[in-house]
Backbone bond lengths (Angstrom), bond angles and torsions (degrees), N, CA, C in turn:
res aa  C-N    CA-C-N  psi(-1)  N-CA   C-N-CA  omega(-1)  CA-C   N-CA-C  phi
1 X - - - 1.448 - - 1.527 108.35 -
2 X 1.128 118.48 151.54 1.713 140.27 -167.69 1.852 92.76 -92.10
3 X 1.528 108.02 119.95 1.383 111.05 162.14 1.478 94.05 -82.82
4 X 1.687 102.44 138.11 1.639 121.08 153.27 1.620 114.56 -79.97
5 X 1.343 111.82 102.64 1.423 118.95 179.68 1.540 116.40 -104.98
6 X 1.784 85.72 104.65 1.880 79.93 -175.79 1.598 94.75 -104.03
7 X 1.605 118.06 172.23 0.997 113.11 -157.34 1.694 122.15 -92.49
8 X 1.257 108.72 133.06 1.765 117.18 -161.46 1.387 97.67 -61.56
9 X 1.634 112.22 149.20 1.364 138.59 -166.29 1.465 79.26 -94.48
10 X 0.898 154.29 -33.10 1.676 133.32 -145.71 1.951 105.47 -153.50
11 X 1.165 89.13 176.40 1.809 94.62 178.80 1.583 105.45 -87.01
12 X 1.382 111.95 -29.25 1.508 106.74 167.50 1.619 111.86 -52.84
13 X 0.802 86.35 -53.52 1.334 99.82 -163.27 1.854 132.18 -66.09
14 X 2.198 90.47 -31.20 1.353 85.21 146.92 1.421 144.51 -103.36
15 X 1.626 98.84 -6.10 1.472 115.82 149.09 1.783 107.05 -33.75
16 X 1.130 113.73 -73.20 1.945 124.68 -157.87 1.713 77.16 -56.11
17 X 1.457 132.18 -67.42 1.269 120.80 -159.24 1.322 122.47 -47.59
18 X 1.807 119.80 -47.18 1.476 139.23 -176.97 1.660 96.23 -54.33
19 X 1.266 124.52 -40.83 1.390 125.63 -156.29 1.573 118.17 -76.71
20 X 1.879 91.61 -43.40 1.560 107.53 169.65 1.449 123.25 -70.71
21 X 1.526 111.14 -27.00 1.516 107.59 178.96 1.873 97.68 -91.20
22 X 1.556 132.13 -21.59 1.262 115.68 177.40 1.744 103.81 -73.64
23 X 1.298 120.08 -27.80 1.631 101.36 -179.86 1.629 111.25 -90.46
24 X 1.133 113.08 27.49 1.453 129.25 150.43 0.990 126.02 -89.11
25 X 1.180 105.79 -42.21 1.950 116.84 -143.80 1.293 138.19 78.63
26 X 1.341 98.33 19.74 1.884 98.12 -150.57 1.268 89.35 -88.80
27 X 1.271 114.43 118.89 1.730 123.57 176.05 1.409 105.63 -89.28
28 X 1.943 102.33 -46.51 1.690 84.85 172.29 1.281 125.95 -65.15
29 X 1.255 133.63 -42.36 1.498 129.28 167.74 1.704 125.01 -57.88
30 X 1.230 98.11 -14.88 1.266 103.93 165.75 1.475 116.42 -71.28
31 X 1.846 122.05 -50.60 1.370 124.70 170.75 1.527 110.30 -66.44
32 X 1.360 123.77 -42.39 1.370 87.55 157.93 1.412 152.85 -29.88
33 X 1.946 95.95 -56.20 0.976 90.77 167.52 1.817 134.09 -80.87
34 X 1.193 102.71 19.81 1.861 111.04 172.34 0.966 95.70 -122.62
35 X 1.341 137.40 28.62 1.772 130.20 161.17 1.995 90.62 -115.21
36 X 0.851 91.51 -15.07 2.147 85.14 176.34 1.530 98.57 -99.73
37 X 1.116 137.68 -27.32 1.437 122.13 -164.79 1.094 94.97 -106.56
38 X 1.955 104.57 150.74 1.282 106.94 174.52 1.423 124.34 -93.75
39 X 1.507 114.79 129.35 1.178 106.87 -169.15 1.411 120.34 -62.40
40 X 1.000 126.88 9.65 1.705 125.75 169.23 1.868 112.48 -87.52
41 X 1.231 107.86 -10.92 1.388 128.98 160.84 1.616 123.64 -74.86
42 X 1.433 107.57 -34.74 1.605 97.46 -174.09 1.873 126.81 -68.29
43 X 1.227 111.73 -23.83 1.695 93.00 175.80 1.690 123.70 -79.82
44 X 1.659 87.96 -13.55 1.582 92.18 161.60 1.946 109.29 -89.09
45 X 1.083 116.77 -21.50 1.515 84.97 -166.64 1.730 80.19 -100.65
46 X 0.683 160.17 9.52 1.916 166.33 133.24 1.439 95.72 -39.69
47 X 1.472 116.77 -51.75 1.501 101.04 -163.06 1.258 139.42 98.27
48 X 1.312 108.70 -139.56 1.532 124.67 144.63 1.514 136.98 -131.94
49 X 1.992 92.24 33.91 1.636 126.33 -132.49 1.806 86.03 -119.60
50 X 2.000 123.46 0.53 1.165 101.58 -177.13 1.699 129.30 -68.97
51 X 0.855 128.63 134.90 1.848 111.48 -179.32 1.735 93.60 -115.25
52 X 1.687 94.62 -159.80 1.816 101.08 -169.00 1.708 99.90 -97.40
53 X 1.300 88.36 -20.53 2.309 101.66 -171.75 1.745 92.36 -70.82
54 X 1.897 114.93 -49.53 1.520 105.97 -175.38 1.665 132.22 -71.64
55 X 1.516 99.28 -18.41 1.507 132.27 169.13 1.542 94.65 -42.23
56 X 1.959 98.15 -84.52 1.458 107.23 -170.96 1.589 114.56 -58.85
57 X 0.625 144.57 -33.47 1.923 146.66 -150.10 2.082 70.29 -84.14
58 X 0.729 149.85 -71.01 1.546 149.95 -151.50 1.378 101.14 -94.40
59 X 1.180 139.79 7.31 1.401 138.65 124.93 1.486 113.35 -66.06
60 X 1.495 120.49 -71.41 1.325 124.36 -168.51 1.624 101.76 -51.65
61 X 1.616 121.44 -48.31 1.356 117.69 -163.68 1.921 100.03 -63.62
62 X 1.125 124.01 -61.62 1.153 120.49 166.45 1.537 135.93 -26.56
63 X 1.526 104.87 -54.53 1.026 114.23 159.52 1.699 136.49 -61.19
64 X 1.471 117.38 -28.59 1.208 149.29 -153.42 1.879 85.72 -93.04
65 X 1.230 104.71 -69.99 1.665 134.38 -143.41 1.279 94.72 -102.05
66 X 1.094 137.40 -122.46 1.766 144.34 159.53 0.886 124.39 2.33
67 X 1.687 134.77 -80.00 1.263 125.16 -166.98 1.698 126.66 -21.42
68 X 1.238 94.88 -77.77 1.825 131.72 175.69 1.696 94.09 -48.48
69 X 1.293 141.21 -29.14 1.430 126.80 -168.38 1.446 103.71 -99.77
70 X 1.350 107.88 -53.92 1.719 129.66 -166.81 1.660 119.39 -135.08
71 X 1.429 106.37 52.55 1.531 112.11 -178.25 1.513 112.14 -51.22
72 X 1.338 122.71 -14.53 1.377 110.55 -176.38 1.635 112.40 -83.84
73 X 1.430 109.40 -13.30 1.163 141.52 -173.26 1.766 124.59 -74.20
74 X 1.338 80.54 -38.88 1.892 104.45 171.04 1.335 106.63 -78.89
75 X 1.347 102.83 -50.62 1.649 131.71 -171.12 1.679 86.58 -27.55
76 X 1.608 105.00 -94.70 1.522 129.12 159.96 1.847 116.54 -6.64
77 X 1.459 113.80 -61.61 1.491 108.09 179.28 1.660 111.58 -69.71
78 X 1.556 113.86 -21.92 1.396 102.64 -173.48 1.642 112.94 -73.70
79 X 1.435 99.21 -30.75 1.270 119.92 -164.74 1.324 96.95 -69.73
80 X 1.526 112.17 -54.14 2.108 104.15 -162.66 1.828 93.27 -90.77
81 X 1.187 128.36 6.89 1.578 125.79 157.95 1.336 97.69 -77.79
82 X 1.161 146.73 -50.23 1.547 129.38 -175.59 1.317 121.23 -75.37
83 X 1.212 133.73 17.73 1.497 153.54 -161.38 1.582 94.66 -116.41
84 X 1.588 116.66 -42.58 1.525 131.00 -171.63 1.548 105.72 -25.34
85 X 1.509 122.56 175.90 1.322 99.12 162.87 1.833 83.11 -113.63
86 X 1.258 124.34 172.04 1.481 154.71 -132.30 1.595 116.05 34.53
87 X 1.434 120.41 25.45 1.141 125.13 -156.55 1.524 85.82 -61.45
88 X 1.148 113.87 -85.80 1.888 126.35 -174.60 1.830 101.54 -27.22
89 X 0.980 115.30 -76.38 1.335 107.27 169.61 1.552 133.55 -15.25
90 X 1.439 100.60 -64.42 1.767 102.83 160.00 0.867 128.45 -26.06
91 X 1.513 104.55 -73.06 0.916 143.77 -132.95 2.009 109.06 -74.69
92 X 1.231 73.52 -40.20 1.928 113.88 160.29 1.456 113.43 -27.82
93 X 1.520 90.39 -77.86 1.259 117.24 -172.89 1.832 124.29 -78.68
94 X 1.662 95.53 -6.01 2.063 92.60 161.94 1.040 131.86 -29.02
95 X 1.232 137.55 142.92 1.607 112.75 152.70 1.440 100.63 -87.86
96 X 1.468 86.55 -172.57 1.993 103.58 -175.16 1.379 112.89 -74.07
97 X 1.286 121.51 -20.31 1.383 116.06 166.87 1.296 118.49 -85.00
98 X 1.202 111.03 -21.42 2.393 109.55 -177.91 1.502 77.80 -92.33
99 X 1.481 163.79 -22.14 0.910 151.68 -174.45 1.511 99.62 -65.44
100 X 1.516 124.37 -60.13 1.238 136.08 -178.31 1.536 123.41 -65.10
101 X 1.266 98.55 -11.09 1.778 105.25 158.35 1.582 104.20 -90.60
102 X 1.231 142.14 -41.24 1.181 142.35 167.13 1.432 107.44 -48.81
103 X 1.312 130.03 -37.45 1.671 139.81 179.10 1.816 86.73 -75.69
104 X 1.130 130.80 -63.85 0.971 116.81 -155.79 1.754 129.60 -84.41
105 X 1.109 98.14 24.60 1.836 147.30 175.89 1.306 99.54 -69.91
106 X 1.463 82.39 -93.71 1.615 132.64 168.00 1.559 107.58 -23.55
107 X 1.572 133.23 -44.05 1.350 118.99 -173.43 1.265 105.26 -110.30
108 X 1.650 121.25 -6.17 1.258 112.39 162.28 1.542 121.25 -60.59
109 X 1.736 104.39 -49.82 1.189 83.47 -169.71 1.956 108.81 -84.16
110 X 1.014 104.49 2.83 1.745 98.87 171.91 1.589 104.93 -65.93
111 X 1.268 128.15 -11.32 1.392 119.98 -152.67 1.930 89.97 -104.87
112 X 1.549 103.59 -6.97 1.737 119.88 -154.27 1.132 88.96 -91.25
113 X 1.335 126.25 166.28 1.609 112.97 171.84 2.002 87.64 -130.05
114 X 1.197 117.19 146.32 1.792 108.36 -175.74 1.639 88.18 -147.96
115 X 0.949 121.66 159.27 1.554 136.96 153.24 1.273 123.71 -77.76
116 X 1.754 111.94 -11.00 1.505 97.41 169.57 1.581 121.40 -91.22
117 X 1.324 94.10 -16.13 2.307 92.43 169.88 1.353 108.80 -127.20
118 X 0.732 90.77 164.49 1.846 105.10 159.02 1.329 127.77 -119.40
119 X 1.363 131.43 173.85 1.202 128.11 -151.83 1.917 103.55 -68.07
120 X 1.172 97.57 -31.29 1.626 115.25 -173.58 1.784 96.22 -79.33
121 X 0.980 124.81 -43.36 1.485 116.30 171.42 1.448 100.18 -50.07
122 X 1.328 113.51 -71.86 1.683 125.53 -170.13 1.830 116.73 -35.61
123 X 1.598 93.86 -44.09 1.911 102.13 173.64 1.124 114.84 -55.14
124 X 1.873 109.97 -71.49 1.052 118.25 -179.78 1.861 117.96 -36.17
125 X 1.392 95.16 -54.65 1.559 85.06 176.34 1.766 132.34 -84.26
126 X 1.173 90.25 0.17 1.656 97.49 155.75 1.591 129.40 -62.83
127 X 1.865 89.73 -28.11 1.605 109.41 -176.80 1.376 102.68 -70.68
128 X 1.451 124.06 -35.94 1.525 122.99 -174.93 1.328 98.47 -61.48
129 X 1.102 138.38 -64.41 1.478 152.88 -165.02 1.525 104.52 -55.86
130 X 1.427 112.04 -7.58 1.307 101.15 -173.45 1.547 128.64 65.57
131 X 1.326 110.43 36.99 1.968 114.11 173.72 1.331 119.69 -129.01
């Protein structure tokens, strides 16, 4: 069955949500829920609650779900996810293969064309990500 994920009033609250759809897996319910929230919201409602399991599940959902519909859209969550606080930390700790789903993000949406970045937005923030 499909969880209906409308979008959490609080960081509690999307903490409990991020946690229940990562011990699922549900990537699509996961992009749902990052197609309702605004990404200028996530390092506050993230917290200080980011791990490497919530990183990927919002890579894959993005990648999976988003990219291909609303690349300017991903564009936006990758960008205010690296703002998070333990972002660097994680980010740290990838391996070389969730690294290479993060690369493979990364050239989807270069291949996307959106009005909210440009190719020089897209580099530069590849550099945050470390690739």
């Amino acid at each position: 069955q499909k969880l209906r994920v409308p979008e959490p009033p609080s960081a509690y609250d999307f903490g409990q949500t991020i946690n229940a759809l990562n011990a699922n897996k549900d990537k699509a319910a996961c992009a749902d829920l990052l197609t309702t929230t605004d990404p200028k919201t996530l390092p506050v409602l993230l917290s200080n609650k980011l791990e490497g399991e919530i990183l990927l599940i919002f890579i894959q959902s993005l990648e999976h779900y988003i990219a291909g519909k609303d690349p300017g859209l991903a564009y936006q969550h990758l960008f205010y996810l690296s703002k998070a606080k333990r972002f660097k930390v994680v980010l740290a700790l990838l391996s070389k293969n969730e690294k290479e789903e993060v690369q493979h993000l990364f050239d989807l949406l270069t291949e996307s064309h959106s009005d909210q970045y440009s190719l020089e937005d897209l580099e530069s923030l590849k550099k945050v990500y470390e690739l």
